[in-house]
C-alpha positions, 0 to 999 in steps of 0.5 A: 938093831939085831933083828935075830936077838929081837924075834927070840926076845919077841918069841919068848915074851909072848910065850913062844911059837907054841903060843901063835896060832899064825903070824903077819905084819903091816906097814908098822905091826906085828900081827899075832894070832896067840892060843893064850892071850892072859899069859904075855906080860906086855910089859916085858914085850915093851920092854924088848929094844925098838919095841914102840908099844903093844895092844890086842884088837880085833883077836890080834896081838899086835906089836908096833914096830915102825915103818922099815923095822917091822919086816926083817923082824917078822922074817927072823920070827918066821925063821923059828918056826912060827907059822905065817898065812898068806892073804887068802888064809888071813881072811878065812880067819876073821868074820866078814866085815872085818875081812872085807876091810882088810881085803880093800887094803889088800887091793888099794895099798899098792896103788897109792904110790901110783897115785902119789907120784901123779899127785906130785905131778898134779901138784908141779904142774900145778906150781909150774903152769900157775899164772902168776908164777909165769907172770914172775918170768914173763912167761906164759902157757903158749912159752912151751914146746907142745912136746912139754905139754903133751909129757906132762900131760902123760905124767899126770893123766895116765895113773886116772886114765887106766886106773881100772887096770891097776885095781884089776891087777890089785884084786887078781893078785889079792883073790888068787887069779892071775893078776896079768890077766887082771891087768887086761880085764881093766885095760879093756874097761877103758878101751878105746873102742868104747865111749870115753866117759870122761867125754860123755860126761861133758853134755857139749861133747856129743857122744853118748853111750853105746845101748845094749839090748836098748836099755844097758849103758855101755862106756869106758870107765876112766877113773872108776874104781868099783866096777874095776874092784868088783869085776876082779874079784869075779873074774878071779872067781871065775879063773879059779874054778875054771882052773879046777874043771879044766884038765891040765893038758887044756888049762894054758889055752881055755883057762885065760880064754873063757876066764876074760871072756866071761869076766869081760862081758859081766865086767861091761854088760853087768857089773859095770852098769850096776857098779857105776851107779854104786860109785856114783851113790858112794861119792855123792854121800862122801860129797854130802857130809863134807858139804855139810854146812860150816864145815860141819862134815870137815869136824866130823872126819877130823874128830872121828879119823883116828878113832877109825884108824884103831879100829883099822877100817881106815883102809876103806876110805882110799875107795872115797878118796879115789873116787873123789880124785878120779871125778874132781881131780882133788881130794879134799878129805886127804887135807882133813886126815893131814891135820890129824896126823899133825895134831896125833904127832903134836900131842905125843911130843907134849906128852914126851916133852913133860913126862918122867916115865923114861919110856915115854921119853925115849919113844915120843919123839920118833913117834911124832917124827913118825906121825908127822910123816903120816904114820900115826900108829907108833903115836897112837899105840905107843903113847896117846892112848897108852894110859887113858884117852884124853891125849886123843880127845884134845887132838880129836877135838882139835883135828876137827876145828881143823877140819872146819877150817880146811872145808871153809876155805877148799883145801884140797890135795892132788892125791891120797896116801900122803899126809903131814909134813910130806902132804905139803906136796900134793897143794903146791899146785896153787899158793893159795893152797900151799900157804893154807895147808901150811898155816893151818897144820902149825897151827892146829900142832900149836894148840894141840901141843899147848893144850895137852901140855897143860890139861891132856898129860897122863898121870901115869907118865909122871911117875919116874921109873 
């Protein structure tokens, strides 16, 4: 692809830089704010080489371009001149919620790969230690150097362990602080000279929390993640005003001294013991709807997931997620969203399996790679709900059967942020696992394929251009 000749072709399909307002991308998106939205022909921005659909949403123009592409096309389109906003400015733009949700992605989107490759430590722990799979070489846990054990233990324990650090990072970096000093704030929510919680979780340890003034509990928080959002988000607040009072001559010594001091006592003091009973309060809802009986709450995520994800508030649900991983150690909802993809991707294939239009045909089959792969939107915007929303409701539908399925038997994963072909990874940890997730995701790709070949294929793709 020539980049440069797809930003002028871009630029001049949706009127010019005199058009946009402000410009951003995500991992698949270009995102436009445009003064003018009725004078694009999106017809001719679809028609522009690498283009894999357009839409409008949430006040934006929002061109799909795919994983990888998305980036070099939005920095020749900033080398025309087109204005481009950092985070800070992209929230001041929008209404409150809608900034929150992007915010939250903002802060957990660079996390995930930590947490996938622990999953995928998880998950070859899991495969390497399982009883049966020692049994085949007369092996068992006790056949291992204690140094083994104890480097695999730092493979799959650290990421949880000091989890707070990189939520502190992530939310310094996202809010305007300075993200080494979010890095220290979350080392010191899980010091060791505070009580372990993982240890005061367990009632045969004996150890306790410290009490503060008689009445404030005060432990580690291992695992936890909105204390550790929270308190960098105000101790990024307070680094930022601290900069502006401060003179200059003074900033290097005070700033980052009082800026951890005060974040650091409303972090352990505060917001930490208010935060942990939030978390604890989020993750008993999320445990509620997926202990709904039946699987009845394994439909209900299944059938709602891709919906959420055009509204792009998906982002949200890595904190539940999280959440979950960091009390259980498994993620029983990435085995519900993995199935979505399977069934998106599967849909997208039957359209462009059956259609005339030659855009579908062209686009369908690197849209299911993509969906399959766990990015879904290229699928979504490009062709199920391009033309009408019954290619989504077919695979709703049957993402939730799915979704009663993998609650019925505990399918659960050993992390989040990867999803379909790639999730297979997060449950070969246990056979039983491996072979659920696989034969489930052919099986809810069959029926979704099927059922849209036969009853979900839009009228307007049969149209031959």
């Amino acid at each position: 692809m020539n980049y440069v000749e797809v930003a002028k072709q871009i630029l001049e399909s949706v009127g010019g830089s005199e058009n946009i307002i402000s410009m951003a991308h995500c991992a698949t998106r270009l995102r436009l704010i445009v003064a003018n939205r009725e004078i694009i022909d999106d017809d001719e921005v679809e028609a522009i080489n690498g283009i894999k659909g357009v839409f409008f949403n949430a006040g934006q123009y929002q061109i799909i371009l795919g994983t990888g592409v998305v980036n070099k096309v939005y920095e020749e389109v900033a080398k025309l001149g087109v204005n481009t906003l950092n985070n800070k400015e992209i929230v001041a733009q929008k209404n409150t919620k809608k900034a929150f949700i992007r915010t939250l992605a903002d802060v957990f989107v660079p996390i995930i790969p930590a947490i996938v490759a622990t999953g995928l430590f998880l998950g070859l722990k899991g495969l390497i230690f399982n009883p049966a799979v020692l049994e085949v070489f007369g092996l068992s846990i006790d056949s291992f150097p204690s140094y083994i054990i104890t480097f695999i233990s730092i493979l799959t324990e650290t990421a949880f362990a000091f989890l707070p650090a990189l939520v502190c990072w992530s939310a310094f970096r996202v809010f305007g602080g300075t993200p080494v000093l979010g890095i220290l704030l979350g080392l010191m929510l899980v010091s060791n000279a505070l009580p372990n919680a993982y240890v005061v979780a367990d009632p045969n340890s004996g150890v306790t929390p410290i009490m503060v003034f008689g009445f404030i509990p005060m432990v580690g928080y291992q695992g936890s993640i909105i204390p550790a959002l929270v308190s960098g988000y105000v101790g990024s607040n307070i680094e930022k005003y601290l900069r502006k009072k401060i003179p200059n001559a003074l900033d290097l010594v005070f700033t980052p001294f009082l800026t951890l001091l005060l974040s650091a006592f409303l972090a352990l003091f505060a917001i930490g013991p208010v935060f942990h009973v939030v978390e604890n309060l989020l993750l008993d809802i999320g445990t509620v709807v997926m202990g709904l009986p039946y699987g009845i709450g394994g439909f209900i995520i299944g059938f709602c997931w891709m919906f959420i994800v055009v509204t792009g508030v998906h982002h949200v649900f890595n904190v539940l997620e999280l959440t979950l991983l960091a009390a259980t150690g498994l993620n029983p909802f990435n085995a519900i969203i993995s199935m979505t993809a399977v069934a998106q991707g599967a849909v997208c294939l039957a359209i462009a399996k059956k259609a005339k239009k030659k855009s579908v045909r062209e686009i369908g089959p690197s849209a299911t790679v993509s969906a399959w792969l766990g990015i879904t939107e290229p699928a979504i915007f490009g062709v199920n709900m391009r033309y009408n929303l019954k290619p989504m409701l077919i695979a709703s539908i049957v993402s939730g059967f799915a979704g009663v399925v993998c609650m019925l038997v505990n399918l659960a994963g050993t992390a989040n942020g990867v999803t379909g072909i790639a999730g297979i990874l997060l449950y070969v940890y246990d056979i039983k696992q491996l072979l659920w997730y696989v034969g489930i995701s052919v099986a809810t790709g069959v029926l979704a394929y099927f059922l849209t070949l036969w009853f979900g294929v839009p009228d307007e793709v049969m149209k031959d251009e």
